[in-house]
Structures are given as structure tokens and as C-alpha cells.
PyMOL CGO cylinders between C-alpha atoms (Angstrom):
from pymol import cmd
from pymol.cgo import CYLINDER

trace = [
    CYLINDER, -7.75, -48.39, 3.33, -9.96, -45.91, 2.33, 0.3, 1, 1, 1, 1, 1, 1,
    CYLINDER, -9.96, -45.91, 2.33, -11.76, -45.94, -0.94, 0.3, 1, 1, 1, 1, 1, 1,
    CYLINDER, -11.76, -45.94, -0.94, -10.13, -42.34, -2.36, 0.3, 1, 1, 1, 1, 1, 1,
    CYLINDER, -10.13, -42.34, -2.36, -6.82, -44.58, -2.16, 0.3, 1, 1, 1, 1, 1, 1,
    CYLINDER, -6.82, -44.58, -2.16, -8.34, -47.20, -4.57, 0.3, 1, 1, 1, 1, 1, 1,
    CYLINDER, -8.34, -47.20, -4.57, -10.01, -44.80, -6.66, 0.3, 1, 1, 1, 1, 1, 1,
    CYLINDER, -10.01, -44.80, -6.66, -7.07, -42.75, -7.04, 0.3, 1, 1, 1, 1, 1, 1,
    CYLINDER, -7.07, -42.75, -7.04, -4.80, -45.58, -7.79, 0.3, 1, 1, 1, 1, 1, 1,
    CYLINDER, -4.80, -45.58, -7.79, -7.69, -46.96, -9.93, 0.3, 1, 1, 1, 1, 1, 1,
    CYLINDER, -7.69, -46.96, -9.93, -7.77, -44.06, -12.11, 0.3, 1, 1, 1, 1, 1, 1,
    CYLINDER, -7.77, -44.06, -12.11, -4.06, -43.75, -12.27, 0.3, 1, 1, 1, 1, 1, 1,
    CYLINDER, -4.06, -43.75, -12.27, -4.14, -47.43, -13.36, 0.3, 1, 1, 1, 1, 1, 1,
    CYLINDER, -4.14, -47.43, -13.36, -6.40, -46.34, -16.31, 0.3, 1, 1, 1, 1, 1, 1,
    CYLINDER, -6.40, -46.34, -16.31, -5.26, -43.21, -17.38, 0.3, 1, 1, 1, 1, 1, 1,
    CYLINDER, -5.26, -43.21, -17.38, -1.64, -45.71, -17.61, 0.3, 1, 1, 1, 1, 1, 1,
    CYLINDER, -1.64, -45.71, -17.61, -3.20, -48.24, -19.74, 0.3, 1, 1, 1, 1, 1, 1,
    CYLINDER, -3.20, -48.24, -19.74, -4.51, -45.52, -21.73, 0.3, 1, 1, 1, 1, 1, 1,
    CYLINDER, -4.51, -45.52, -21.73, -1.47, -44.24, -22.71, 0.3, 1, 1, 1, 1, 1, 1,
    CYLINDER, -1.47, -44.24, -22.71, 0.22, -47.44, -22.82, 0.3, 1, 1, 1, 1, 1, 1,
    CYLINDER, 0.22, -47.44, -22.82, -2.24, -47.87, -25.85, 0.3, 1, 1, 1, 1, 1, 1,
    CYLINDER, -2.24, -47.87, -25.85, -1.55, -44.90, -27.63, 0.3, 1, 1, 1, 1, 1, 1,
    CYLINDER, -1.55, -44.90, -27.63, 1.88, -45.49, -27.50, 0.3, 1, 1, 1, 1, 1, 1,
    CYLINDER, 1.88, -45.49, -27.50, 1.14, -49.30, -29.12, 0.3, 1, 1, 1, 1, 1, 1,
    CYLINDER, 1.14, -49.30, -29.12, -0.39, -47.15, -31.68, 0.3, 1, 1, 1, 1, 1, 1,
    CYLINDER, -0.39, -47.15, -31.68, 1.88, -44.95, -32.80, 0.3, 1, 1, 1, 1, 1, 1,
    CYLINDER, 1.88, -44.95, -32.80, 0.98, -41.74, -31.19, 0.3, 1, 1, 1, 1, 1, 1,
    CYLINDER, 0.98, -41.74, -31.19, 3.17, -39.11, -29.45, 0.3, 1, 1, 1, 1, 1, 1,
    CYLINDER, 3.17, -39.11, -29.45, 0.87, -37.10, -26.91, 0.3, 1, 1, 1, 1, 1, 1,
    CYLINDER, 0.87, -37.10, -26.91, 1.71, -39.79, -24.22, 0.3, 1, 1, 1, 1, 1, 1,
    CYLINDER, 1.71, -39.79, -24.22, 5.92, -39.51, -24.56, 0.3, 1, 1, 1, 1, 1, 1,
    CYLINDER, 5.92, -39.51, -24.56, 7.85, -37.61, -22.36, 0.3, 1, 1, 1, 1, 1, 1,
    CYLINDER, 7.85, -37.61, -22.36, 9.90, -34.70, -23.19, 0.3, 1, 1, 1, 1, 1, 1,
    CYLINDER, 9.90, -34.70, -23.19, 12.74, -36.94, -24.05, 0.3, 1, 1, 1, 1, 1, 1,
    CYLINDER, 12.74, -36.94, -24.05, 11.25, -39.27, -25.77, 0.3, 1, 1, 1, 1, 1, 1,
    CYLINDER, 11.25, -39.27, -25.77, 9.69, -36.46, -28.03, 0.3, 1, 1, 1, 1, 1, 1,
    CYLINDER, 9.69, -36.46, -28.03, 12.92, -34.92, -29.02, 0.3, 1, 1, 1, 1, 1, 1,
    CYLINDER, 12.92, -34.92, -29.02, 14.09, -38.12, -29.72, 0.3, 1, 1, 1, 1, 1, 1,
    CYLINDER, 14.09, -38.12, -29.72, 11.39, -39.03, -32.12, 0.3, 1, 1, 1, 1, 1, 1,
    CYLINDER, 11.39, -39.03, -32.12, 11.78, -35.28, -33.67, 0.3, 1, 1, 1, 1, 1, 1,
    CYLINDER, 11.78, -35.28, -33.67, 15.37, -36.03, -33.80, 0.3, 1, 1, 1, 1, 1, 1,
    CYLINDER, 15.37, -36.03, -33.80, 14.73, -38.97, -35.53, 0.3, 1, 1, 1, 1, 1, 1,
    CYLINDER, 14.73, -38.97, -35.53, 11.83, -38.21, -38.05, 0.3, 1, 1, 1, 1, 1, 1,
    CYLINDER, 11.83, -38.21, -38.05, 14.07, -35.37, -38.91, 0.3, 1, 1, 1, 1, 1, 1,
    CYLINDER, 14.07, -35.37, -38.91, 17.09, -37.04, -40.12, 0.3, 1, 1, 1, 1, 1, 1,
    CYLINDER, 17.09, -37.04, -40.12, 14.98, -39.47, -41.65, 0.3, 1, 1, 1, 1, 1, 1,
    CYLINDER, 14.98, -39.47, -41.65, 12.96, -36.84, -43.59, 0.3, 1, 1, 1, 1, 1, 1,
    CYLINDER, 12.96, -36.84, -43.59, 16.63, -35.04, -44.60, 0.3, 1, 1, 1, 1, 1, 1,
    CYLINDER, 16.63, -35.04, -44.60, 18.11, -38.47, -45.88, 0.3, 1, 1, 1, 1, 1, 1,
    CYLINDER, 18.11, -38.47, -45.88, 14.96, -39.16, -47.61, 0.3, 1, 1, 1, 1, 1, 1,
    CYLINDER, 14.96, -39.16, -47.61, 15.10, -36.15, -49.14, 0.3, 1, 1, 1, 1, 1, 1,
    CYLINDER, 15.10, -36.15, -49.14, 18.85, -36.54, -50.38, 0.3, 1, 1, 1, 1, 1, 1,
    CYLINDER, 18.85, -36.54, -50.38, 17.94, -40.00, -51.78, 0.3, 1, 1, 1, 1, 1, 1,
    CYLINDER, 17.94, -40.00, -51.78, 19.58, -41.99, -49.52, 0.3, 1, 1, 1, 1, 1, 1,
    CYLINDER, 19.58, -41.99, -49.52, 18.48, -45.02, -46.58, 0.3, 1, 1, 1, 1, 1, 1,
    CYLINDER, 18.48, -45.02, -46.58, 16.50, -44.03, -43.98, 0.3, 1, 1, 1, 1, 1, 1,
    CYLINDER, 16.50, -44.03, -43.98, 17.44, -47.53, -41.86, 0.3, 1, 1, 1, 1, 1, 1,
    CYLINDER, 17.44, -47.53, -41.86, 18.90, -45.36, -38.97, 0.3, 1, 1, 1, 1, 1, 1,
    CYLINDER, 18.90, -45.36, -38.97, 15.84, -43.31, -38.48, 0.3, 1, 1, 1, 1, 1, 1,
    CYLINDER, 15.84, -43.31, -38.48, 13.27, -46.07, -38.62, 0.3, 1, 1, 1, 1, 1, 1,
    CYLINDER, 13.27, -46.07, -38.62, 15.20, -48.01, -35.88, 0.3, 1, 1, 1, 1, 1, 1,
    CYLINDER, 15.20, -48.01, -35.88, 15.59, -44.93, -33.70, 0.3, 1, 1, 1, 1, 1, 1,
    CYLINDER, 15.59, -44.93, -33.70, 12.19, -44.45, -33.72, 0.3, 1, 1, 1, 1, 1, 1,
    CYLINDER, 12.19, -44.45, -33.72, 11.15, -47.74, -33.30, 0.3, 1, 1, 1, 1, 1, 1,
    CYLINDER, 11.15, -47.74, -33.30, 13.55, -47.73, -30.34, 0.3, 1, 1, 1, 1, 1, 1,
    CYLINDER, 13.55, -47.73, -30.34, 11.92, -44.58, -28.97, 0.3, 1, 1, 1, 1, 1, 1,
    CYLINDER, 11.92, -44.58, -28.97, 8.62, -46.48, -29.16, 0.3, 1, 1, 1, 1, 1, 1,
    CYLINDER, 8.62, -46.48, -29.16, 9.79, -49.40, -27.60, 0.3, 1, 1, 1, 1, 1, 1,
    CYLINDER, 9.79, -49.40, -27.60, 11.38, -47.52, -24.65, 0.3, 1, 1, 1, 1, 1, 1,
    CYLINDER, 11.38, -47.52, -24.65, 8.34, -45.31, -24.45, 0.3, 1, 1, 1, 1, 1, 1,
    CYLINDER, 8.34, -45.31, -24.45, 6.26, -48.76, -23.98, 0.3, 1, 1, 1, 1, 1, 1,
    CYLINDER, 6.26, -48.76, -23.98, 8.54, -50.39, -21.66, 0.3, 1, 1, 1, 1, 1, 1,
    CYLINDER, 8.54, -50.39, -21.66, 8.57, -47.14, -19.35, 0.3, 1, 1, 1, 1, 1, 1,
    CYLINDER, 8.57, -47.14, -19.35, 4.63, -47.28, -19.26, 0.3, 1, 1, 1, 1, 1, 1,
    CYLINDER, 4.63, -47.28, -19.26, 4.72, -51.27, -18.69, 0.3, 1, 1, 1, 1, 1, 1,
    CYLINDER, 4.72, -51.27, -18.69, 6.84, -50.20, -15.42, 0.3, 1, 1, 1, 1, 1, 1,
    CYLINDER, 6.84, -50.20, -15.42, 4.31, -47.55, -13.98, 0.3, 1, 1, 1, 1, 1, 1,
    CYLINDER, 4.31, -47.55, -13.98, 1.71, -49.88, -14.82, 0.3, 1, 1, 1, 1, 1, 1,
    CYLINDER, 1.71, -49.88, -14.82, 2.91, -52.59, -12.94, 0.3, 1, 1, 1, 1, 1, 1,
    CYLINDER, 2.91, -52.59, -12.94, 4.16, -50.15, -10.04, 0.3, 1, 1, 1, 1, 1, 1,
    CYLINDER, 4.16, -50.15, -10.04, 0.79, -48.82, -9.85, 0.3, 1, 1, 1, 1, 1, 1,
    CYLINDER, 0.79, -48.82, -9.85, -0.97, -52.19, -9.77, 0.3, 1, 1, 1, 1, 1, 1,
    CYLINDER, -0.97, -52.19, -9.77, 1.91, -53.37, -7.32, 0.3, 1, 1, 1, 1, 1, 1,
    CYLINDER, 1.91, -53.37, -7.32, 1.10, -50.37, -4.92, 0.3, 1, 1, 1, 1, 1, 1,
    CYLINDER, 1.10, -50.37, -4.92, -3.05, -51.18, -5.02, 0.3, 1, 1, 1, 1, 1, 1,
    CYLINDER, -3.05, -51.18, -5.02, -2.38, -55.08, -3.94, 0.3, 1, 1, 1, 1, 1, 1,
    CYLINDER, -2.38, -55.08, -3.94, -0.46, -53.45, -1.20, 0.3, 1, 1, 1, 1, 1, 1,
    CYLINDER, -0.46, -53.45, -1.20, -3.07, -51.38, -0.09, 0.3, 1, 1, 1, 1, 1, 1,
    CYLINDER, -3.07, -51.38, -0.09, -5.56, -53.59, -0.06, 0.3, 1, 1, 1, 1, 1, 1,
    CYLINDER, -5.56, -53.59, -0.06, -3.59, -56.53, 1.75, 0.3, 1, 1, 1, 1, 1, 1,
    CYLINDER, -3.59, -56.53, 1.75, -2.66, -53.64, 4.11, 0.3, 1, 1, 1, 1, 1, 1,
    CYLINDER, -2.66, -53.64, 4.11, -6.64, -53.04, 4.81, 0.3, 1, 1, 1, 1, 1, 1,
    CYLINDER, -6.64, -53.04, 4.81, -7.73, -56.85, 4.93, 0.3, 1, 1, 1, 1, 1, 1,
    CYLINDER, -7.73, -56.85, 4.93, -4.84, -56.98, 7.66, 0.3, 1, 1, 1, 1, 1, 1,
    CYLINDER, -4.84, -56.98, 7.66, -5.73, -53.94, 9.74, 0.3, 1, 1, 1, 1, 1, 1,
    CYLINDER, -5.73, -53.94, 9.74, -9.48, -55.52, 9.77, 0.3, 1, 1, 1, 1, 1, 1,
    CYLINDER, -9.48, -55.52, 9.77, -8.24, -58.87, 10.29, 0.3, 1, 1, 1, 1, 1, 1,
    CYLINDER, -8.24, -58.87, 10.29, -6.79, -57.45, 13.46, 0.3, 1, 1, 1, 1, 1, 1,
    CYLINDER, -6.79, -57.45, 13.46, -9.75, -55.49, 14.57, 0.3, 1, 1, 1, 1, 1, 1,
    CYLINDER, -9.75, -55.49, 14.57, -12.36, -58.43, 14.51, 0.3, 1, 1, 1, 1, 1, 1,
    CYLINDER, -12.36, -58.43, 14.51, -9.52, -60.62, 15.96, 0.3, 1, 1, 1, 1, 1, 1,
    CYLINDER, -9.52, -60.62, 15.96, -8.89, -58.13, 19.03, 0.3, 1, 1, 1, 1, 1, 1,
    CYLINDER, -8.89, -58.13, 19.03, -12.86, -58.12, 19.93, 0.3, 1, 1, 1, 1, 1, 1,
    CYLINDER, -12.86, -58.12, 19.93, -14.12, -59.06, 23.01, 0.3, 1, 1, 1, 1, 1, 1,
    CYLINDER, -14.12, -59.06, 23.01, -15.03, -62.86, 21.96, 0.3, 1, 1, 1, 1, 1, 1,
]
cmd.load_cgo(trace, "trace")
């Protein structure tokens, strides 16, 4: 293993939890292009019903829904990533396990 792996899965780890965050706190710059057009979608239907005096149920719950899948996708890279660095390093400890095993005593 060498450290660039660890560091690069280290910082993907963060930047992940970073957005996870965001997304926990409302905020769009972490969604995907999907998920954006969904909460567009939504806020705009919302904002029309609103508008013509009538419930805006639908809309909330889509959006909430957006958010919700939004935060479930990022739980699942998250875990992936963390997942990916275990495997790594069991990977190294093995390889050197091997080495010191294979010496001459």
C-alpha cells in the first residue's frame, strides 16, 4: 500500500462527508444533476400552487424525498469509500506479513 492510496481515499472520504453535511443542511451545490432538476421541479410547483392559493403538501414531500435520496446516495459512497481503505490496508498488513514471514529466519 502506498501512502498516495490512503491519502487519496482519505481525501475522497472527506470531501464525502463534506457533502454529506451540506446535504443534512439543506443545500444544493452537492446534488447531482438529477437530483437538482428534481428539487427545481419541485420548488417550482410548489411556488405555482402557492401562488394560486392552494396546498403545497406534494412539493414539500418531493423535496424532502429528493433530500433524503440525495443523503442516502452519499451514505453509500461514504461507506464504499471507507470499505475500499480497510481493504487496502488489510491488503498491505498482508503483503508485509508475508515478507517478514518469507525471511531467512
Amino acid at each position: 500500500m502506498r501512502n498516495a492510496d490512503t491519502r487519496r481515499l482519505d481525501r475522497a472520504i472527506e470531501q464525502t462527508t463534506k457533502k454529506l453535511e451540506a446535504v443534512r443542511r439543506g443545500e444544493w451545490w452537492p446534488l447531482n444533476g438529477q437530483e437538482r432538476r428534481a428539487m427545481a421541479r419541485a420548488l417550482a410547483g410548489g411556488a405555482y400552487r402557492a401562488g394560486r392559493g392552494r396546498s403545497t403538501d406534494r412539493a414539500e414531500q418531493r423535496i424532502d424525498t429528493t433530500g433524503t435520496t440525495a443523503e442516502t446516495r452519499l451514505t453509500a459512497e461514504l461507506s464504499a469509500l471507507h470499505a475500499e481503505r480497510q481493504r487496502l490496508i488489510t491488503e498491505a498488513a498482508r503483503a508485509k506479513a508475508a515478507r517478514k514471514s518469507s525471511g531467512w529466519w
